[in-house]
Wavefront OBJ file of the C-alpha trace (Angstrom):
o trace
v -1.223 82.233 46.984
v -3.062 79.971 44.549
v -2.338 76.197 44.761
v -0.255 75.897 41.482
v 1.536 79.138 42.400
v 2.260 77.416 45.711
v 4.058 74.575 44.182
v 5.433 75.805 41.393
v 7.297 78.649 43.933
v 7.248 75.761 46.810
v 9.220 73.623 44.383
v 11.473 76.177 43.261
v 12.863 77.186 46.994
v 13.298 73.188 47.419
v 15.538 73.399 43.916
v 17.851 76.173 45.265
v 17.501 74.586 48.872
v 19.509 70.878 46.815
v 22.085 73.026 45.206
v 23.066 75.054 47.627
v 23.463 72.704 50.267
v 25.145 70.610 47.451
v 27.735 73.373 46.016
v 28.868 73.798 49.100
v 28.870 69.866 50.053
v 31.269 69.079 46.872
v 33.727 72.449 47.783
v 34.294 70.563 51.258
v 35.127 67.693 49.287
v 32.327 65.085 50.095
v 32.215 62.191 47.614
v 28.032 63.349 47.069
v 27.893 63.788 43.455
v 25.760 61.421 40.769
v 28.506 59.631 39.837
v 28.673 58.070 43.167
v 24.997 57.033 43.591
v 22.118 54.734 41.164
v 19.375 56.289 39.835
v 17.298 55.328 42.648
v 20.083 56.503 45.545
v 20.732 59.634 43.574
v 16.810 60.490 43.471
v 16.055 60.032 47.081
v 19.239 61.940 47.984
v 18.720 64.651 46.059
v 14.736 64.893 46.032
v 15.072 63.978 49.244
v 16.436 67.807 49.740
v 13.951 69.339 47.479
v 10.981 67.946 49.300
v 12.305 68.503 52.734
v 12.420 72.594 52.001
v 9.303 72.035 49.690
v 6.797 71.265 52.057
v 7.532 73.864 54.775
v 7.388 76.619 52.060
v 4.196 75.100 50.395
v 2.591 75.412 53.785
v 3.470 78.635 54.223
v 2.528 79.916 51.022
v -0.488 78.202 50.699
v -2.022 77.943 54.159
v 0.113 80.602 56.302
v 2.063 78.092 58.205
v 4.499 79.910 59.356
v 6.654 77.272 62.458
v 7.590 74.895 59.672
v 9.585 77.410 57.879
v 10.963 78.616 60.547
v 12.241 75.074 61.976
v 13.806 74.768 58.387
v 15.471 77.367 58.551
v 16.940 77.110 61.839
v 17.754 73.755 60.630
v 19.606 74.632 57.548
v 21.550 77.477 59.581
v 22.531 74.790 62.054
v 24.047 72.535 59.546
v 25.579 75.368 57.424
v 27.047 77.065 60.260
v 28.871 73.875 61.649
v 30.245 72.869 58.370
v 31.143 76.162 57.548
v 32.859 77.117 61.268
v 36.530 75.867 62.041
v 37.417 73.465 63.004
v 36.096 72.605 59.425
v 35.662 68.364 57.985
v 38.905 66.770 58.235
v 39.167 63.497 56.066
v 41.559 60.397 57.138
v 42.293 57.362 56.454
v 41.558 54.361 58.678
v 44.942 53.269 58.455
v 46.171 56.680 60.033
v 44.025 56.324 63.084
v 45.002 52.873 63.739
v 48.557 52.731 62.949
v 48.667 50.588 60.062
v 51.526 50.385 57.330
v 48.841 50.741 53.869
v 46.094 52.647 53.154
v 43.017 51.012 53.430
v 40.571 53.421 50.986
v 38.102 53.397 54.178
v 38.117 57.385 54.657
v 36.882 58.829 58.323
v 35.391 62.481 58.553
v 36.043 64.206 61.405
v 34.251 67.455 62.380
v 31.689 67.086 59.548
v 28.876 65.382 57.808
v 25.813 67.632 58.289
v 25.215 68.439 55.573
v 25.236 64.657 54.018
v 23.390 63.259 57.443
v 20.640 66.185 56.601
v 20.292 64.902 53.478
v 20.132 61.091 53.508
v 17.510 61.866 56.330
v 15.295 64.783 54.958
v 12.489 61.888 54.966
v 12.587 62.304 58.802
v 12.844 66.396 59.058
v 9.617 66.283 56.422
v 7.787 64.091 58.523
v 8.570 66.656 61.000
v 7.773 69.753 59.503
v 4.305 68.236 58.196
v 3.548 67.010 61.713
v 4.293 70.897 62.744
v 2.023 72.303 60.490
v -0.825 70.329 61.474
v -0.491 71.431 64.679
v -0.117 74.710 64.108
v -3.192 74.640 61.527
v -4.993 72.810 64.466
v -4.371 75.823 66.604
v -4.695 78.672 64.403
v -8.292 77.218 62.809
v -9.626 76.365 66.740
v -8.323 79.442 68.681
v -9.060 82.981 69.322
v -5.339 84.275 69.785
v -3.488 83.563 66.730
v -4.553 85.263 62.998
v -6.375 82.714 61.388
v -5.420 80.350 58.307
v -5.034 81.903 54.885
v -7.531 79.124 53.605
v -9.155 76.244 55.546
v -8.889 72.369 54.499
v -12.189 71.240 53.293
v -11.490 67.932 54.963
v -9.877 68.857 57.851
v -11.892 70.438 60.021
v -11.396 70.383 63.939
v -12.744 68.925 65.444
v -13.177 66.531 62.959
v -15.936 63.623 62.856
v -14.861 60.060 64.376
v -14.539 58.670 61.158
v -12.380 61.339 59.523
v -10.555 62.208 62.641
v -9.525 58.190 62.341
v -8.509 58.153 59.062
v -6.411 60.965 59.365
v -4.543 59.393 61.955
v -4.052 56.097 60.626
v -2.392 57.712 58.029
v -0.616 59.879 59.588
v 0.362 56.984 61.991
v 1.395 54.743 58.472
v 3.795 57.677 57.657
v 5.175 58.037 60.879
v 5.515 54.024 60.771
v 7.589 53.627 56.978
v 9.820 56.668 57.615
v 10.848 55.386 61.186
v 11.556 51.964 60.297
v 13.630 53.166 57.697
v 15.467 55.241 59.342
v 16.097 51.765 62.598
v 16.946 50.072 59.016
v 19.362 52.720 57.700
v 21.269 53.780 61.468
v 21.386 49.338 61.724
v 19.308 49.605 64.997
v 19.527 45.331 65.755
v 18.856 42.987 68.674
v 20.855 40.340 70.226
v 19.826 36.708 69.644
v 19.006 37.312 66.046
v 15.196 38.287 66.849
v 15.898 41.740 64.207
v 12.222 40.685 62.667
v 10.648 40.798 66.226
v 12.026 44.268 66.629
v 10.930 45.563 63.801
v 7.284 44.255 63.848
v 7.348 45.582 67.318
v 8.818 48.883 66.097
v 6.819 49.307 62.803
v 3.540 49.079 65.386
v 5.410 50.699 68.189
v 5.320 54.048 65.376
v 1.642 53.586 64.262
v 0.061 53.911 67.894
v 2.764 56.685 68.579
v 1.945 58.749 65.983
v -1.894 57.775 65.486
v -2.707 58.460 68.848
v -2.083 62.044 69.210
v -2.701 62.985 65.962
v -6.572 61.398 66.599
v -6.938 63.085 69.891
v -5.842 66.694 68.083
v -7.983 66.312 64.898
v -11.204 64.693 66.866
v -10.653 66.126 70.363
v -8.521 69.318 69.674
v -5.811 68.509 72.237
v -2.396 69.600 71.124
v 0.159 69.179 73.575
v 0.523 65.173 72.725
v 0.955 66.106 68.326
v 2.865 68.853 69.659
v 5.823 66.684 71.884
v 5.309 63.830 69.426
v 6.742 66.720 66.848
v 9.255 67.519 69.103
v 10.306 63.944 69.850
v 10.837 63.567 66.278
v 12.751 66.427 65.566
v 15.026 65.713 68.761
v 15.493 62.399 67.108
v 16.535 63.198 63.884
v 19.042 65.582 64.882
v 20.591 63.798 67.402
v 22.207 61.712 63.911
v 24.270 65.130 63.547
v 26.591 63.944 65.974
v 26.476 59.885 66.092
v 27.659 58.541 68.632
v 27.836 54.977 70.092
v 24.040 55.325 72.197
v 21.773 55.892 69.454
v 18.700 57.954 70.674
v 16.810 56.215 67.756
v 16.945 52.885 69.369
v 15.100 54.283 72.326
v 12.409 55.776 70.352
v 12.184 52.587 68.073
v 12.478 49.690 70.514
v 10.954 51.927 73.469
v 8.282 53.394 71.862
v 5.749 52.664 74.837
v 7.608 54.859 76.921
v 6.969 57.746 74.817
v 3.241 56.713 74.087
v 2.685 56.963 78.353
v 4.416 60.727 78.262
v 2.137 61.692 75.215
v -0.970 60.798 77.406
v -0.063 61.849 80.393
v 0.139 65.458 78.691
v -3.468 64.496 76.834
v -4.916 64.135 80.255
v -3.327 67.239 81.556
v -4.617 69.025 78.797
v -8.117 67.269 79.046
v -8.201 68.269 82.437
v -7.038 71.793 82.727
v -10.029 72.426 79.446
v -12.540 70.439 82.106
v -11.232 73.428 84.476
v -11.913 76.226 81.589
v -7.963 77.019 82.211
v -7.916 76.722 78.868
v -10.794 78.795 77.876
v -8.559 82.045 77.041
v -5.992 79.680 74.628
v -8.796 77.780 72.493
v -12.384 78.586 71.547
v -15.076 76.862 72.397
v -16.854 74.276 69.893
l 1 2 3 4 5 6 7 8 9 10 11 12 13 14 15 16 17 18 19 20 21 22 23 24 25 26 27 28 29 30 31 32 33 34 35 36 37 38 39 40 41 42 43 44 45 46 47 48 49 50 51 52 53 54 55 56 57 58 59 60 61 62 63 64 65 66 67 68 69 70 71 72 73 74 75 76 77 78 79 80 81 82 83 84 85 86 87 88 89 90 91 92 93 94 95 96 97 98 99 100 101 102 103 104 105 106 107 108 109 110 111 112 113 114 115 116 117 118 119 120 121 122 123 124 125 126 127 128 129 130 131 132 133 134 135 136 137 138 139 140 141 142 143 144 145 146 147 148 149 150 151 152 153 154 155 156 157 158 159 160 161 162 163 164 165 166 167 168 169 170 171 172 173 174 175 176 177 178 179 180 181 182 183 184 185 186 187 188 189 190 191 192 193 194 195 196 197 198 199 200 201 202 203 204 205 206 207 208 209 210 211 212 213 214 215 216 217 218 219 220 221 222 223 224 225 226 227 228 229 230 231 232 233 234 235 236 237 238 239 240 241 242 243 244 245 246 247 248 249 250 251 252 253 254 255 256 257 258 259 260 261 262 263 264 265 266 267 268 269 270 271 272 273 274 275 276 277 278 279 280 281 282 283 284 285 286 287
C-alpha cells in the first residue's frame, strides 16, 4: 500500500480502535469522557488509543508486518473480553469497604479497569508493538524462511553499518528510556530515604542500555533473540498493570534493570555461538 494510503487507512483503524474501546468504556459507567480531563490529559488519553492501534496497522499495511497486529489484537480481545465477562466492574464507595458512617466520593472498581489501564498506558503497548516489528522486519529482510518485506527501509538495512546501527539504537534506547520513566512516574514507583532522584537517574539509564543494547546487536550484528525478549519483557510488563497489585513488576524492571540487561546477553552469546556452530545456518542467511 502506498505511504499516504498507509496512514490515512492506519489512522482510520486507530479512530474506530478510540471509540470503540470508549463506547463501551462510558456504557460500563467509567468517569472517561472530556469533561473529566484538560486538553492535554484528554489528548494523550485519547490519541494515546489512536496511535497504539495506528502503528501496528501502518506496519502492516505498509511493510507486511504482520506480529504487531496480531499482538494488538490479542490485546484488545483480552481487555474486551474481561470487561465484557461476568463478574462485570462493580463500583463502591470507600466508605462501604471500610465501614464508615458518610460517603467519602473516593469510588473503588472492582473487577474492572482494562480498558482505562490500556488506555492511560498505550505509550507502553506502542513501544511494544514498534519494538516487534523491528524484529520481525530484522528477520524477514535477513532470512531465507519467511516471505520477504513488502518494501525495504532505505536506512535500515541489516546488518547495518556501525554508525547507523548506533544511531538506531540510541534512539531506540531514548524511547525505551522517556516511556519507562513515565510509566515508574505514573504507577509512583519510589525509594525509601527520599533518594526518588537517584532512582530515577539510575532508571532513566538503567532503560537506555536495556533497550540500546539489543537493538545494536540486531541492527549491526543480526542477533534477535536479545530485541526479541527485550519485546517480550516489555509487553509482560505492561500488562501485568491489568491486575495491580501490591508487588509491582515495574519496579523490578525499573530499579533492576541490570538483571534483565545480563539475561539479554546471555541469550546474545547463545545466539552468537550456536551461528559460530552454523546451527543457525538453516534460520538466517548468510551476509
Amino acid at each position: 500500500m502506498p505511504s499516504r494510503q498507509a496512514i490515512g487507512f492506519s489512522l482510520a483503524i486507530g479512530v474506530i480502535h478510540a471509540a470503540g474501546l470508549l463506547l463501551v468504556a462510558l456504557s460500563l459507567g467509567y468517569s472517561i469522557g472530556p469533561s473529566q480531563y484538560s486538553i492535554l490529559g484528554l489528548f494523550w488519553r485519547y490519541g494515546g488509543l489512536v496511535v497504539v492501534a495506528a502503528v501496528p496497522v501502518w506496519l502492516a499495511a505498509r511493510f507486511r508486518l504482520v506480529t504487531p497486529v496480531i499482538v494488538l489484537v490479542v490485546t484488545v480481545a483480552y481487555v474486551l473480553g474481561m470487561e465484557l465477562t461476568p463478574p462485570g466492574p462493580t463500583f463502591r464507595d470507600v466508605a462501604e469497604l471500610e465501614g464508615l458512617a458518610e460517603p467519602t466520593g473516593i469510588t473503588v472498581v472492582e473487577n474492572g479497569l482494562y480498558i482505562v489501564r490500556y488506555m492511560v498506558n498505550a505509550s507502553v503497548w506502542t513501544v511494544g508493538f514498534l519494538f516487534l516489528g523491528l524484529v520481525e522486519y530484522a528477520v524477514r529482510t535477513t532470512g531465507t524462511q519467511l516471505p520477504n518485506v513488502r518494501e525495504w527501509v532505505p536506512w535500515l538495512s541489516i546488518p547495518a553499518q556501525r554508525r547507523r546501527a548506533t544511531a538506531i539504537a540510541a534512539t531506540g534506547g531514548l524511547l525505551h528510556a522517556a516511556v519507562m520513566v513515565w510509566y515508574a512516574a505514573r504507577l509512583g514507583v519510589t525509594l525509601s530515604g527520599g533518594f526518588e532522584w537517584l532512582l530515577y537517574l539510575f532508571g532513566a539509564v538503567g532503560m537506555w542500555v536495556l533497550a540500546a543494547v539489543p537493538l545494536y546487536l540486531l541492527v549491526r550484528y543480526r542477533l534477535i533473540a536479545p530485541a526479541t525478549l527485550l519485546t517480550v519483557f516489555i509487553l509482560i510488563d505492561v500488562q501485568a498493570a491489568f491486575t495491580a497489585s501490591v508487588e509491582d513488576p515495574h519496579a523490578l524492571y525499573f530499579g533492576g534493570w541490570f538483571f534483565y540487561l545480563g539475561i539479554l546477553l546471555i541469550v546474545a552469546g547463545i545466539e552468537y555461538g550456536l551461528r559460530r556452530l552454523d546451527v543457525y545456518r538453516r534460520f538466517v542467511s548468510e551476509p
